[in-house]
Structures are given as structure tokens and as C-alpha cells.
C-alpha positions in Angstrom: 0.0 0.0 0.0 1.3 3.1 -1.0 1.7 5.8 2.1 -0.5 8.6 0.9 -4.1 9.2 0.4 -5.0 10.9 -2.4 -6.5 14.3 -0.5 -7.7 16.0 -3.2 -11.2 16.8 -3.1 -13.5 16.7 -6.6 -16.4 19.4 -6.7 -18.4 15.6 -6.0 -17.4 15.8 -2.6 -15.4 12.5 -3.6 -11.5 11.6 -2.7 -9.4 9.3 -4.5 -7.7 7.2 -2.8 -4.7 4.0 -3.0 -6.0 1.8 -0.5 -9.2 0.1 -1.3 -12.4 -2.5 -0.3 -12.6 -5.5 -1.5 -14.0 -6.0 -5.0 -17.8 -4.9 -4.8 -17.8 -4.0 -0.8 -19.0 -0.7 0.3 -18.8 0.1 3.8 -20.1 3.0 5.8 -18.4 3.8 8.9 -20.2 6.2 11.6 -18.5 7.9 14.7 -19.2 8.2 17.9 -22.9 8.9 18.8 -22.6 9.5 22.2 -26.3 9.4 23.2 -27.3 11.0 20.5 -30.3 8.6 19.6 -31.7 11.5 17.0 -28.7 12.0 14.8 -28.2 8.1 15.0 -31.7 8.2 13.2 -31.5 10.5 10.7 -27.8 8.3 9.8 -29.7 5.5 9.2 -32.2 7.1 7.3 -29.5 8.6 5.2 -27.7 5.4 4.6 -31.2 3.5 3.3 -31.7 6.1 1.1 -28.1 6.2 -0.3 -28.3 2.3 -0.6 -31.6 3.2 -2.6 -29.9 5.5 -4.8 -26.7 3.8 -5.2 -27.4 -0.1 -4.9 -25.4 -2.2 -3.7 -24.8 -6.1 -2.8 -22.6 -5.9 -0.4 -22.9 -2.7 2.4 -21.6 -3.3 5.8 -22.0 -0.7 8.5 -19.3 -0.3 11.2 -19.6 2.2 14.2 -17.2 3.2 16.0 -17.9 2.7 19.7 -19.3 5.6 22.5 -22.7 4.8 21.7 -23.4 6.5 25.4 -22.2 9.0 27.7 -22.6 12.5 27.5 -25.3 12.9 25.0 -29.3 12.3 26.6 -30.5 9.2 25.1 -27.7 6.4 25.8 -30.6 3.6 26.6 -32.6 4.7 23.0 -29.3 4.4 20.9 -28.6 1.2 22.2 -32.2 0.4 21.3 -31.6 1.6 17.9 -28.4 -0.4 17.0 -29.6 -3.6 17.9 -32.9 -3.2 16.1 -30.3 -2.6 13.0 -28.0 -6.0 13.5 -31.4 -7.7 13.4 -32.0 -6.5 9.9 -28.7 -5.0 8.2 -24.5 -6.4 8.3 -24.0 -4.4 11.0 -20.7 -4.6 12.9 -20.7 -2.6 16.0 -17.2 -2.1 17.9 -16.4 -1.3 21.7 -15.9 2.5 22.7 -13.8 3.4 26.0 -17.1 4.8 27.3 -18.9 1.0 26.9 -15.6 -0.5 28.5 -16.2 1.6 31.5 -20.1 0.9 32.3 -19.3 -2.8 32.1 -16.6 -2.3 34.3 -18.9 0.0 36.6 -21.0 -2.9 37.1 -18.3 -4.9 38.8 -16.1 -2.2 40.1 -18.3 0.8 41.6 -15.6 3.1 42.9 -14.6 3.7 39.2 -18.3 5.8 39.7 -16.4 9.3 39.8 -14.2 8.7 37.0 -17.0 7.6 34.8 -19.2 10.5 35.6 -16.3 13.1 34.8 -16.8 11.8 31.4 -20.4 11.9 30.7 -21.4 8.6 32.7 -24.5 9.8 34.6 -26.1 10.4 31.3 -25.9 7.2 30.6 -27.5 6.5 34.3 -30.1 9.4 34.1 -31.3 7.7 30.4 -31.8 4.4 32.4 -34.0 5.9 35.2 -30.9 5.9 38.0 -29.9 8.7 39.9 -26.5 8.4 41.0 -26.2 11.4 43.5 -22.8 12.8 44.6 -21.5 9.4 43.6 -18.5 10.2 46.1 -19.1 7.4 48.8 -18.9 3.8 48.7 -22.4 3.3 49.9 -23.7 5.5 46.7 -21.5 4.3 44.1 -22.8 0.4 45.1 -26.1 1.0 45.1 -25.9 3.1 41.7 -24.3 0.0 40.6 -26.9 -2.5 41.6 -29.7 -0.2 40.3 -27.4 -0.2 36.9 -27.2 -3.9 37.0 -31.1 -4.4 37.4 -32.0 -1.5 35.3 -29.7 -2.9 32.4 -32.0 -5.1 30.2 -30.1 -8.8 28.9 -30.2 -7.9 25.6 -28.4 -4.1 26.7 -25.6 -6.3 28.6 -25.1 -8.8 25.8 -24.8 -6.3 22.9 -22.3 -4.1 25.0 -20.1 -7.9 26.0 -20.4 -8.8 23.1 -19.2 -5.4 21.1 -15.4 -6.0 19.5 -12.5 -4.2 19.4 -11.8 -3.6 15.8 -12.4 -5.0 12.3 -10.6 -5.0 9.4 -11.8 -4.7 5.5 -9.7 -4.6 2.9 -6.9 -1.7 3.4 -8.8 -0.7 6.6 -8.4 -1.0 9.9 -11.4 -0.3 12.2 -11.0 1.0 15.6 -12.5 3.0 18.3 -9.6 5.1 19.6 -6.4 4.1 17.3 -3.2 2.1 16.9 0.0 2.4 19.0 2.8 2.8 16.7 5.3 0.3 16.2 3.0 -2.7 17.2 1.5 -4.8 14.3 -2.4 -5.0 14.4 -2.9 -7.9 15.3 -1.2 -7.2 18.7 -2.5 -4.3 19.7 -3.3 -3.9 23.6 -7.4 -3.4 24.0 -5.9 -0.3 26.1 -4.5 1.1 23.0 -7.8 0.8 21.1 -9.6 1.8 23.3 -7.8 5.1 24.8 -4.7 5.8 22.5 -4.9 9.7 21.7 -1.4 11.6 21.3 1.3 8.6 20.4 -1.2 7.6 17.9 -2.4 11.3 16.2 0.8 12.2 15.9 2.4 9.0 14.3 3.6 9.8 10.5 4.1 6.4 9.9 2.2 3.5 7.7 0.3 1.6 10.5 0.3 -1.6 7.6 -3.7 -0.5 6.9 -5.6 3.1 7.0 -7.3 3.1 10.6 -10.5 4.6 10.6 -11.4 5.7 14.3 -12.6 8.4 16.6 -12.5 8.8 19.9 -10.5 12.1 19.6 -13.3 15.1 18.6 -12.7 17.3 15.3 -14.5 19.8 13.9 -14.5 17.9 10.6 -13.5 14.6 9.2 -9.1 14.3 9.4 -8.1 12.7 6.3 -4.4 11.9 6.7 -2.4 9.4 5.2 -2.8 6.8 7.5 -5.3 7.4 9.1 -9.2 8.9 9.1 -10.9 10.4 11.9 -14.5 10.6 11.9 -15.7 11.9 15.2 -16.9 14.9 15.1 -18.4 15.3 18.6 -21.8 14.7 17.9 -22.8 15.1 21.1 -22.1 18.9 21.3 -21.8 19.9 17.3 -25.3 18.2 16.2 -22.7 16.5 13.6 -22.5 12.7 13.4 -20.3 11.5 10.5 -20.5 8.7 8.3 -18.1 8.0 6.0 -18.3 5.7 2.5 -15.7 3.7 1.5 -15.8 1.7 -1.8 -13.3 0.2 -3.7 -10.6 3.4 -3.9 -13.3 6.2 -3.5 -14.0 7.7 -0.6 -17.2 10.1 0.4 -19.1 11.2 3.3 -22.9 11.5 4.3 
């Protein structure tokens, strides 16, 4: 694979590109969502309709991982995606935010850390108040109401979400890569929380690695890698990217 993307935008809003999908696989990619159950539907919407307009055999749709946090309607978007698995090629990968309410459940002092970053949405959207969350009494009974208010079909989707997936040239991942490791053993730490060693990397990672995790105001094409959260939560702008053979293009 060559190292560079072709960055050069057509008035089509299209980019060429070297690396490619498989022959007649088009995937579209979405970032983070972070409880942002109305943009999630109006992504959907927008990927039936281009799948009307431009038909296809094959479309698989990866997101990216923080389907909660944050944003008001965690419970709703996790509604939403599994109603899609059940009808679509839906791949669905783990966010740092999903790690830590499945770690919450068995670990309740991690309470303050997760609310610092947009946990108690998350709580508030499942009916639990978790208070000052600063005690051991609080965090274990936020916990248990968590654990009871948290459906078996909530719990399996977020155990069951994976860490990447790869297609073709691309690597797909929630947070990123650490450099000088080869894919395939990659810490989940790393692809779940990597920011700076990762952003600023120059080098070929092997595959392009499509991720968020880090906010930008738009799409970061680089040659290595593309970023597609753009903080959907507080921009109203949930991205989707479309990548076929060596084009690339964005909902």
C-alpha cells in the first residue's frame, strides 16, 4: 500500500484514494454517537436512502464505539443499533465509554471517574440517579440499580461489542493504533484510549485506521489514518463515512 491518500477533493465531494475495499464492498463507517439517539436516526435514514440510490450487494456498517455518555439518550441508541443487526450487516465495535459501564457494574468506585466523562447520562437515560456518587455506599447501590436496570439484551450487545475489524486496506477501531506494534497485537488499552502517540504517528500503520474517539470539527483525512468523530454530542454533527473500492465520500 502506498503511504499517501490521495487528499484531493472533486467538486463531488469524492477523494481518490490508494487503498481500497474488497471488489464490490461498500462500507459505511459512523462515529461516535454519544447518546445522540436522534442524529443516529437521521444516519440511518441517510444510509437507506443512499443504498436506494446507489445499490449495492454488499454494504456493511461499522460504528465506532461511544454509543453512550454525554449525550441524553444512551438507553434509545442502544435500542436503535440492535434493532439494526437484526435486519442489516451491521458490525458494531467497543468505545472506552462501553468498557467503563461494564466495568462499573463490577467495580463501583470507578463511579467518579466515569461521571467526569459523561457517565450519569448514561444513568439518568436508564431511570438511576446516582447522586454525589463520592461514597462507597452510593457508588454500590448506583451500581446495583445499573445492573437491574440494564435489560439482557443491553448487557449482551455491549459484551459482546469488538474491538476492531478489518476490510480490505482498513483497519477499524475505536480510539487508534499504538505505533510500532503490528495489528494484530495491539493492547485493547491502545484501542480503546490511545490519543497523542497515535495522532501524531507519521508512519504507515500496515492499513488506514479509521477511528474516533478524539473530537474534530471535521472529518481528518491523513495518510494513514481517518478520523471521523466529530463530537456529535455537542456539534449536532454525526459523520459517516463511504468507502468503496478506492473512493472515498461522506454523508
Amino acid at each position: 500500500m502506498e503511504s499517501g491518500i490521495g487528499i484531493e477533493a472533486a467538486e463531488t465531494g469524492h477523494f481518490r484514494m490508494t487503498p481500497s475495499t474488497p471488489a464490490g464492498q461498500r462500507i459505511y463507517a459512523v462515529g461516535d454517537v454519544h447518546g445522540r439517539a436522534d442524529l443516529l436516526s437521521e444516519i440511518f435514514a441517510r444510509i437507506d436512502q443512499d443504498c436506494r440510490a446507489y445499490p449495492t450487494k454488499n454494504p456493511l456498517q461499522i460504528y465506532l464505539g461511544d454509543y453512550i455518555d454525554r449525550g441524553p439518550h444512551s438507553r434509545e441508541v442502544i435500542d436503535l443499533l440492535i434493532m439494526r443487526q437484526q435486519k442489516h450487516d451491521v458490525v458494531c465495535l467497543k468505545g472506552n465509554h462501553e468498557a467503563l459501564a461494564l466495568q462499573f457494574l463490577s467495580d463501583p468506585e470507578i463511579l467518579p471517574q466515569w461521571k467526569s466523562l459523561g457517565g450519569d447520562a448514561t444513568l439518568r437515560s436508564y431511570g438511576i440517579s446516582s447522586g454525589r456518587g463520592d461514597d462507597t455506599r452510593s457508588q454500590r447501590e448506583a451500581a446495583i440499580a445499573f445492573h437491574q436496570a440494564l435489560s439482557e439484551k443491553h448487557r449482551a450487545f455491549m459484551e459482546g461489542l469488538v474491538l476492531s475489524h478489518t476490510c480490505g486496506d482498513f483497519f477499524f477501531v475505536h480510539a487508534g493504533v499504538r505505533p510500532g506494534v503490528s495489528l494484530d497485537k495491539q493492547s485493547p488499552y491502545d484501542l480503546l484510549w490511545i490519543r497523542e502517540e497515535f495522532l501524531l504517528c507519521e508512519e504507515d500503520f500496515g492499513k488506514v485506521v479509521v477511528h474516533g474517539h478524539t473530537p474534530v470539527g471535521k472529518p481528518d483525512i491523513q495518510p494513514n489514518r481517518i478520523n471521523i468523530d466529530t463530537g456529535a454530542y455537542a456539534t449536532g454533527r454525526l459523520t459517516c463515512v463511504v468507502l468503496e473500492g478506492d473512493r472515498l465520500r461522506f454523508l
